[in-house]
VEXVOLO-281420 format. One record per residue: x, y, z of N, C-alpha, C, O in turn; residue number from 1. Coordinates in Angstrom, 1 decimal, padded with zeros to 4 digits. Layout:
% VEXVOLO-281420
nc1  nc2  nc3  cac1  cac2  cac3  cc1  cc2  cc3  oc1  oc2  oc3  seq
X  Y  Z  X  Y  Z  X  Y  Z  X  Y  Z  NUM
...
***
This chain:
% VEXVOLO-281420
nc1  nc2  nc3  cac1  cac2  cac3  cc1  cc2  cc3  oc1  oc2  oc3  seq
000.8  -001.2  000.0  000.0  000.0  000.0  000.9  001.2  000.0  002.0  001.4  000.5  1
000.3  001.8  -000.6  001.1  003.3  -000.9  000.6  004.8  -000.3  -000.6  004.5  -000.4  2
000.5  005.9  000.0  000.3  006.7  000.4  -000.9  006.2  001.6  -000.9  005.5  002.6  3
-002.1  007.1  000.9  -003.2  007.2  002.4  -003.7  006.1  002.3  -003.9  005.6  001.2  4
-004.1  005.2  003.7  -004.8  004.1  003.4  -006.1  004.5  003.0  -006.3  005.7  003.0  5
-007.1  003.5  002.6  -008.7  003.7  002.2  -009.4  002.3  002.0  -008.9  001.2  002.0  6
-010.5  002.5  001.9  -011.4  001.2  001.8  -010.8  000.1  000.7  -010.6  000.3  -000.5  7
-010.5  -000.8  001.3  -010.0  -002.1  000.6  -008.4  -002.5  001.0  -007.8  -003.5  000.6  8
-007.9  -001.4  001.7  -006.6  -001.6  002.3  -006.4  -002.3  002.9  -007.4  -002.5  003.7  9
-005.1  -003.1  003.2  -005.1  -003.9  004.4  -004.9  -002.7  005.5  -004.3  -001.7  005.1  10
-005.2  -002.8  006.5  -005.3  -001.8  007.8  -003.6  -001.7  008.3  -003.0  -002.6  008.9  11
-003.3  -001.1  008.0  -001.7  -000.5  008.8  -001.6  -001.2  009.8  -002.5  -000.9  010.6  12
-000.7  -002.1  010.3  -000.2  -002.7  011.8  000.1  -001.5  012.5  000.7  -000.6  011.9  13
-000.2  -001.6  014.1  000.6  -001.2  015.0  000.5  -002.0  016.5  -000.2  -003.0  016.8  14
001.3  -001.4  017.0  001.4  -002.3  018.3  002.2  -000.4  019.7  003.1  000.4  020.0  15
000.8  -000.7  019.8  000.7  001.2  021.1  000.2  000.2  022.5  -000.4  -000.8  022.7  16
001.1  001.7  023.5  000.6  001.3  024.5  -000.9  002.1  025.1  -001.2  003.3  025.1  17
-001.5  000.9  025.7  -003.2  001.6  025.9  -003.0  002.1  027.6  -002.2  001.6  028.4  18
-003.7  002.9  027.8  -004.3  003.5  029.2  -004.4  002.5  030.1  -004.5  002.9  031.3  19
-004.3  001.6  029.9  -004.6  000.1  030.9  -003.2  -000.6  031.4  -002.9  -001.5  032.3  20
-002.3  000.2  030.2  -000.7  -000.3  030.8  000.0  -001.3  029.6  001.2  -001.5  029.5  21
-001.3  -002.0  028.7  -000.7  -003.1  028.0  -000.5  -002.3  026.7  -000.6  -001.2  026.2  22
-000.1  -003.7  026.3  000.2  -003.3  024.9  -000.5  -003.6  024.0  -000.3  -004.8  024.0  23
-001.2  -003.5  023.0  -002.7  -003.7  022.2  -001.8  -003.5  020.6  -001.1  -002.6  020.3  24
-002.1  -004.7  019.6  -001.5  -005.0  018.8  -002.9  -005.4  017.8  -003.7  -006.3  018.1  25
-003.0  -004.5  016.7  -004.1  -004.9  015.6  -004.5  -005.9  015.4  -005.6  -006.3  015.4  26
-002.8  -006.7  014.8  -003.1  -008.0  014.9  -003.4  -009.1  015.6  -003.5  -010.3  015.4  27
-003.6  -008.3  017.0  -004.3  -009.3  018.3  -005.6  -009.5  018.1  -006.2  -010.3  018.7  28
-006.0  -008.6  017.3  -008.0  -008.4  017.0  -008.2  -009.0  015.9  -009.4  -009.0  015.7  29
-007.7  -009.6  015.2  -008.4  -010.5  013.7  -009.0  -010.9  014.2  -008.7  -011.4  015.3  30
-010.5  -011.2  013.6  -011.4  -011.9  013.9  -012.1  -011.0  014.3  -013.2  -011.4  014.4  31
-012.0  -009.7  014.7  -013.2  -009.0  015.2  -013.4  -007.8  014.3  -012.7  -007.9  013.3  32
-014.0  -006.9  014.4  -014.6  -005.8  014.1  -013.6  -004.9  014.7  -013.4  -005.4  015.8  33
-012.8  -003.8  014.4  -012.6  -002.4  015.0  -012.8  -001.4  014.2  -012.6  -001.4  013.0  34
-013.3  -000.3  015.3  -013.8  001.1  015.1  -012.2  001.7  016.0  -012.0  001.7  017.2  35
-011.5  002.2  015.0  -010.3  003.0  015.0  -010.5  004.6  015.1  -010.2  005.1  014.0  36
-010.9  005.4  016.2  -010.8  006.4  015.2  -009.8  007.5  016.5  -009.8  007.4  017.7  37
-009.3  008.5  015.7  -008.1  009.2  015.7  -008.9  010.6  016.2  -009.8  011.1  015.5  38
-008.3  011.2  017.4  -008.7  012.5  018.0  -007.6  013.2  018.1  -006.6  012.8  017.4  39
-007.5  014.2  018.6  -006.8  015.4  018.7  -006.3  015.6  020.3  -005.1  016.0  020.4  40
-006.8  015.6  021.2  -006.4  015.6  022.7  -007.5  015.4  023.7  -008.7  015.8  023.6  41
-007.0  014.8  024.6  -008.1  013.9  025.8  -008.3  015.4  026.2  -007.5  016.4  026.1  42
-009.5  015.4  026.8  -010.3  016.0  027.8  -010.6  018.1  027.2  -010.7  019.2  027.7  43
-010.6  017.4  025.9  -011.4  019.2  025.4  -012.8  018.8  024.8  -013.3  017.7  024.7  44
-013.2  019.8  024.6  -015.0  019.9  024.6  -014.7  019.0  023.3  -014.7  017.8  023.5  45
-014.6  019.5  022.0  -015.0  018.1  021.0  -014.8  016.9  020.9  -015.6  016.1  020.4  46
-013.2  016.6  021.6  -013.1  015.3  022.0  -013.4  014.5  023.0  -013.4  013.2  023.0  47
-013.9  015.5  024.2  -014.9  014.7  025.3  -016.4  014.4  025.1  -017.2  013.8  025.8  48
-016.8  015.3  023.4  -018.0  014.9  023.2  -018.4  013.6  022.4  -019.4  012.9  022.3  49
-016.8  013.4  021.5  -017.0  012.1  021.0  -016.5  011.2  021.7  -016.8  010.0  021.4  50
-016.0  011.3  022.1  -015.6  010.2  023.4  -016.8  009.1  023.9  -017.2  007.9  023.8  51
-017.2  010.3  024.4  -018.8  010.4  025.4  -019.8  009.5  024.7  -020.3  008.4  025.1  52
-019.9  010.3  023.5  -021.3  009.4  022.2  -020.6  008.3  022.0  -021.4  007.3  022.1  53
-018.9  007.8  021.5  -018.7  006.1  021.6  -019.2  005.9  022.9  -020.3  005.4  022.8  54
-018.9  006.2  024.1  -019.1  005.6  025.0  -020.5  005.0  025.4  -020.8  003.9  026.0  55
-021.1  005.8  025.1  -022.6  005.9  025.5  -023.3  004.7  023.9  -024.5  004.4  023.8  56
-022.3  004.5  023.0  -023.0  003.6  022.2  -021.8  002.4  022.4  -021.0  002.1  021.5  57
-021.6  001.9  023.4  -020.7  001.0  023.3  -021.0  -000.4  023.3  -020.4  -001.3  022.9  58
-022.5  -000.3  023.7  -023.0  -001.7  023.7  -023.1  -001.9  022.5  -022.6  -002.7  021.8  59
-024.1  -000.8  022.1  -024.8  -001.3  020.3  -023.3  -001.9  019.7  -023.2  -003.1  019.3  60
-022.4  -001.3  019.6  -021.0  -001.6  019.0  -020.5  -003.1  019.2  -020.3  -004.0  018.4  61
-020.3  -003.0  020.6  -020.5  -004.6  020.9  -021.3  -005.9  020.8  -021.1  -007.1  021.0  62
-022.4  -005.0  020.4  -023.3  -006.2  019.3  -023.1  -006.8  018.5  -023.6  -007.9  018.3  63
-022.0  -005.9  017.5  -021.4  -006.1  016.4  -020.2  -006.6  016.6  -019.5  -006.6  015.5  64
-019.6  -007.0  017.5  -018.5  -007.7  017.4  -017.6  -006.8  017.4  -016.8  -007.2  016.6  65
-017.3  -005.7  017.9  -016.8  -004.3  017.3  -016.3  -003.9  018.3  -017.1  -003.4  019.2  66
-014.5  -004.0  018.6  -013.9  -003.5  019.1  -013.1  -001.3  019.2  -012.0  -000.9  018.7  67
-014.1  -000.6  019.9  -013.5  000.8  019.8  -012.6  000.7  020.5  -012.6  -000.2  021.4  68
-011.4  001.8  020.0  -009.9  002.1  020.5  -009.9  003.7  019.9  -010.2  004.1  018.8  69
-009.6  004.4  020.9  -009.0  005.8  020.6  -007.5  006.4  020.9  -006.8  006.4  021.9  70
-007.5  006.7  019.7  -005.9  007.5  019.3  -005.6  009.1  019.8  -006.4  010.0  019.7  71
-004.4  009.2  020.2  -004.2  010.3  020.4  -002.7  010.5  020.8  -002.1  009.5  021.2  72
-001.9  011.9  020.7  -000.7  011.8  021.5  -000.9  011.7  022.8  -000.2  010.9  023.4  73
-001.6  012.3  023.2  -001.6  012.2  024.4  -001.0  011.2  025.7  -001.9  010.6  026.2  74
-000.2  011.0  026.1  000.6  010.4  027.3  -000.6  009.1  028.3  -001.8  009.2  028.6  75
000.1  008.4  028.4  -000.7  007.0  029.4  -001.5  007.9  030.6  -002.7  007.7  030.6  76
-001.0  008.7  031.4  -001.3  009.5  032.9  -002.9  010.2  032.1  -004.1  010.0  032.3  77
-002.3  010.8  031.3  -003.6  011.8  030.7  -004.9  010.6  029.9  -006.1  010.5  030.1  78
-004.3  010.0  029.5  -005.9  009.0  028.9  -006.3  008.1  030.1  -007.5  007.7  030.3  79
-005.0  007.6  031.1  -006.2  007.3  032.7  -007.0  008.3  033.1  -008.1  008.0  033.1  80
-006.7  009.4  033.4  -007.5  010.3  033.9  -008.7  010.4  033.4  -009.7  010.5  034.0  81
-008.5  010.5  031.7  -009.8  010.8  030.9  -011.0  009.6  030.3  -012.2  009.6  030.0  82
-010.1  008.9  030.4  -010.5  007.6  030.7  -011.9  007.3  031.9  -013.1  007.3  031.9  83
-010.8  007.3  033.0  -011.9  007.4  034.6  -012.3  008.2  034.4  -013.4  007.7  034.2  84
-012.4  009.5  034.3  -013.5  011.0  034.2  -014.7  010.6  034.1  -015.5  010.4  035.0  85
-014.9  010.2  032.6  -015.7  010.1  032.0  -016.1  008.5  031.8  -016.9  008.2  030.8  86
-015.8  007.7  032.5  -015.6  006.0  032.7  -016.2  005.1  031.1  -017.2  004.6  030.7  87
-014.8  005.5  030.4  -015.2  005.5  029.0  -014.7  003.7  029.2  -013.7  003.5  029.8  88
-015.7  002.2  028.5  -015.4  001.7  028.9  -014.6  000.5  027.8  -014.5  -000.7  027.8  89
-014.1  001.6  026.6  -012.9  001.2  025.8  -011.7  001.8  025.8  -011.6  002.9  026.3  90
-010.4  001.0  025.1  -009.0  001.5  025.7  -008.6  002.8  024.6  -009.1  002.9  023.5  91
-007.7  003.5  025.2  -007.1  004.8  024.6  -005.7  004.6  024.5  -004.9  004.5  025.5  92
-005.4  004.5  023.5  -003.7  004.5  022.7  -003.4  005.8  022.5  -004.0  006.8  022.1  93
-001.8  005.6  022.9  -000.5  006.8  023.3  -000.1  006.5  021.8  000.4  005.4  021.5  94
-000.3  007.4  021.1  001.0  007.6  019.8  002.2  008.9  019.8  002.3  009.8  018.9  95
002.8  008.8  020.8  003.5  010.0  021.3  004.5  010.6  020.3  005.0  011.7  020.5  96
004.9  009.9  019.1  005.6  009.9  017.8  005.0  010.5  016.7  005.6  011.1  015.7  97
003.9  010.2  016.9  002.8  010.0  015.3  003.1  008.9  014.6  003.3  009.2  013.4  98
003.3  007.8  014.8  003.9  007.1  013.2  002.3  006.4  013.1  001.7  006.4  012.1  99
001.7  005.9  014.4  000.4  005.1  013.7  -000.6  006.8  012.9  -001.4  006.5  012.0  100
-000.5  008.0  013.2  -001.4  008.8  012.9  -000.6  008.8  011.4  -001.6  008.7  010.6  101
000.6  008.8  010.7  001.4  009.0  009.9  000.9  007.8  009.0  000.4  008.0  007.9  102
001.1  006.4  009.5  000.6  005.4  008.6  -000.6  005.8  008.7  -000.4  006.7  007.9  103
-002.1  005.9  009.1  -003.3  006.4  008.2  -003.4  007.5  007.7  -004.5  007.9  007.2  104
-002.1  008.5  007.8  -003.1  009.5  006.9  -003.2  010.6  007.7  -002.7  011.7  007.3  105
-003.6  010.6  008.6  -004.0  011.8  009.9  -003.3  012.7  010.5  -003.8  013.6  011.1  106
-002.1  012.4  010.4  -001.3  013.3  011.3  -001.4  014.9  010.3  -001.4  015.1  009.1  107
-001.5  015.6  011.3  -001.5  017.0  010.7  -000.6  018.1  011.9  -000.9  017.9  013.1  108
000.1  018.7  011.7  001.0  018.9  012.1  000.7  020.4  013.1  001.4  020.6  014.1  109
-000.1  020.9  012.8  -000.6  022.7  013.9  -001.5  022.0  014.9  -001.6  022.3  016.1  110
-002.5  020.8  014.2  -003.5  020.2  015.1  -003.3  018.7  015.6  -004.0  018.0  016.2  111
-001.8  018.4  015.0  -001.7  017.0  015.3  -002.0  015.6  014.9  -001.2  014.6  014.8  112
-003.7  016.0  014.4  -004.3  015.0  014.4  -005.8  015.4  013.3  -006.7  016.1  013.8  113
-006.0  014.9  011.7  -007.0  015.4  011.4  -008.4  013.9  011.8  -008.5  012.8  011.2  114
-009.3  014.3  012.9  -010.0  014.0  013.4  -010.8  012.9  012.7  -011.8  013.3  012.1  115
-010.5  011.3  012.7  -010.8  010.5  011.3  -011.0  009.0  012.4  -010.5  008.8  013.5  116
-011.9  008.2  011.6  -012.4  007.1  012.1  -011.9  006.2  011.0  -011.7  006.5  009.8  117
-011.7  004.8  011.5  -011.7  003.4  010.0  -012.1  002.8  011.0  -011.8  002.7  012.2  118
-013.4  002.3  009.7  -013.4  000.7  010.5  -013.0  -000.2  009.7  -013.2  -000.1  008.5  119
-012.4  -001.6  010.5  -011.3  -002.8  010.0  -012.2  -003.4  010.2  -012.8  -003.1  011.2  120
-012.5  -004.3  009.4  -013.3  -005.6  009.4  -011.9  -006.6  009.5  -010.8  -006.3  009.3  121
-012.6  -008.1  009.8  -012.3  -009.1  011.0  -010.9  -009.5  010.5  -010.0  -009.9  011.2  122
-011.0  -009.4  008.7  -009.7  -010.0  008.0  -008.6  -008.9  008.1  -007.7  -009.1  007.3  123
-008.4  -007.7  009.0  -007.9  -006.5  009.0  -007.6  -005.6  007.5  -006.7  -004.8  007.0  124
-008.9  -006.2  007.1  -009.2  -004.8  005.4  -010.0  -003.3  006.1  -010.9  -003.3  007.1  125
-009.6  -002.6  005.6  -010.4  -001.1  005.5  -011.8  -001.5  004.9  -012.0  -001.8  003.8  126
-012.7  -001.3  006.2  -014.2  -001.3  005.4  -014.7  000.0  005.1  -015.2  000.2  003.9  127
-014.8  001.0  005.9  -014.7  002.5  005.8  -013.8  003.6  006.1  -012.8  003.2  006.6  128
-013.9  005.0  006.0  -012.9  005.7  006.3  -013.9  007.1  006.6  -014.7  007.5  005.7  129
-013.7  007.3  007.2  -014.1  009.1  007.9  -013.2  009.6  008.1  -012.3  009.1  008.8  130
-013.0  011.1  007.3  -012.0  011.9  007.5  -012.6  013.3  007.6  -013.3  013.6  006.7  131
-012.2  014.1  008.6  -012.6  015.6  008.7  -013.7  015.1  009.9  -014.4  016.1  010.2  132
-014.1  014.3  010.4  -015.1  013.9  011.4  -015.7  015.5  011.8  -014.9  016.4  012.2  133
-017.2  015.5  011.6  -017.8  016.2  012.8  -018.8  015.6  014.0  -019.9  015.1  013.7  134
-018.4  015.8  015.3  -018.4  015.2  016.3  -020.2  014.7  016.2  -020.6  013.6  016.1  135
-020.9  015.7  016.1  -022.2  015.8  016.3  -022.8  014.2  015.2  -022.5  014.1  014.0  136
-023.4  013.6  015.7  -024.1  012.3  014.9  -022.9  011.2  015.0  -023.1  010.0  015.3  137
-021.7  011.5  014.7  -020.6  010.7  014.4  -020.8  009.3  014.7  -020.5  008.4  013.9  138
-021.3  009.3  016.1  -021.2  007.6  016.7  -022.3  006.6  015.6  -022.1  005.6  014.9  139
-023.5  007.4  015.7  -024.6  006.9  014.8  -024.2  006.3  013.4  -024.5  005.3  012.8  140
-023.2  007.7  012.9  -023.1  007.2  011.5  -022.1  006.1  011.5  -022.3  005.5  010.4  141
-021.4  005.7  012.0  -020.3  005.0  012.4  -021.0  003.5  012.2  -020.8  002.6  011.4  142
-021.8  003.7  013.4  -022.9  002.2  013.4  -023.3  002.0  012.6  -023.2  000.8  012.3  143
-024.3  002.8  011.4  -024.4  002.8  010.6  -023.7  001.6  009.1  -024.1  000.7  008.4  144
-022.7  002.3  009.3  -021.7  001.4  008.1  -021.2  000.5  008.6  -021.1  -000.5  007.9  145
-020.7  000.5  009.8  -020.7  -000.9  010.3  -021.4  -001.8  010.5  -020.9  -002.7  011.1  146
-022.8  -001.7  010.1  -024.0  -002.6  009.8  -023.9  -003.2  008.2  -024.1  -004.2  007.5  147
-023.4  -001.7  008.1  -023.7  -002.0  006.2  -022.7  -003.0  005.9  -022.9  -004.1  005.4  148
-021.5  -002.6  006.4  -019.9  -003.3  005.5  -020.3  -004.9  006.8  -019.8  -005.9  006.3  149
-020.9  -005.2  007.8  -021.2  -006.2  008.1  -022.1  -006.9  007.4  -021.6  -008.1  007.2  150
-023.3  -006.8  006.8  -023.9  -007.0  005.7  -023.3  -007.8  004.5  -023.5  -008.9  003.9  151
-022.3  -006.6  004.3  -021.9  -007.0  002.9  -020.8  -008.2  003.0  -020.4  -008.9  002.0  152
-020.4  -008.3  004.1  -019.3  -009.2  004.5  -019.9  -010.5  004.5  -019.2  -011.5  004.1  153
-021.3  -010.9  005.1  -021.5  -011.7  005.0  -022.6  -012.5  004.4  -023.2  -013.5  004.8  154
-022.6  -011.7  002.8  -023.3  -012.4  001.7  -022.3  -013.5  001.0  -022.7  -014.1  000.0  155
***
């Protein structure tokens, strides 16, 4: 794969450390659903409102077999906190480098991070890609295509 990833890509490997202390490796999820998506900094109003809406749709998600993980520079200390705050009850990955924001595409360099979701279906292919996210509906639409590209996966 060459430049930005996109639907039909194999999903970029990484292996980050999560808010919980461990170490969370893409390829430890084959077989499942992940909703990936890429923020800007723990605990400001648009990122604690998407946080909040995954959080608050975390079951429906887990219906689907559908593992959420949120990205961020942000430091292990700061995603515990924001983490417990708001008792968000999926894990939050440290990319204190950028290279996982770098391999999808996102890193933007005044904001860090251009605010973007993928979801990987189970074979670690790109089923969708949101980029420029606005927070408001986000989680819905999310579920959304992750109904669809589940659908289509299993005709």
């Amino acid at each position: 794969m060459s430049g930005v990833p996109a639907v039909g890509d194999r999903a970029p490997e990484f292996s980050l450390l999560s808010d919980t202390g461990e170490t969370l490796r893409l390829a430890d999820l084959r077989g499942r659903w992940v909703v990936l998506f890429f923020y800007p900094m723990d605990d400001t109003p648009g990122c604690t409102k998407e946080a909040c809406a995954f959080r608050d749709a975390a079951a429906e998600f887990a219906k689907g077999n559908a593992v959420l993980l949120g990205i961020s520079a942000d430091g292990l200390g700061s995603h515990r906190r924001f983490s417990t705050k708001y008792r968000l009850p999926y894990r939050l990955l440290s990319d204190p480098d950028g290279a996982v924001r770098k391999a999808y595409g996102v890193f933007r360099w005044l904001f860090r991070v251009q605010r973007s979701t993928f979801v990987i279906a189970p074979d670690g292919v790109i089923a969708a890609v949101f980029r420029g996210v606005r927070v408001n509906g986000h989680d819905a639409e999310v579920l959304a295509v992750l109904e669809q590209a589940q659908n289509e996966k299993s005709l």
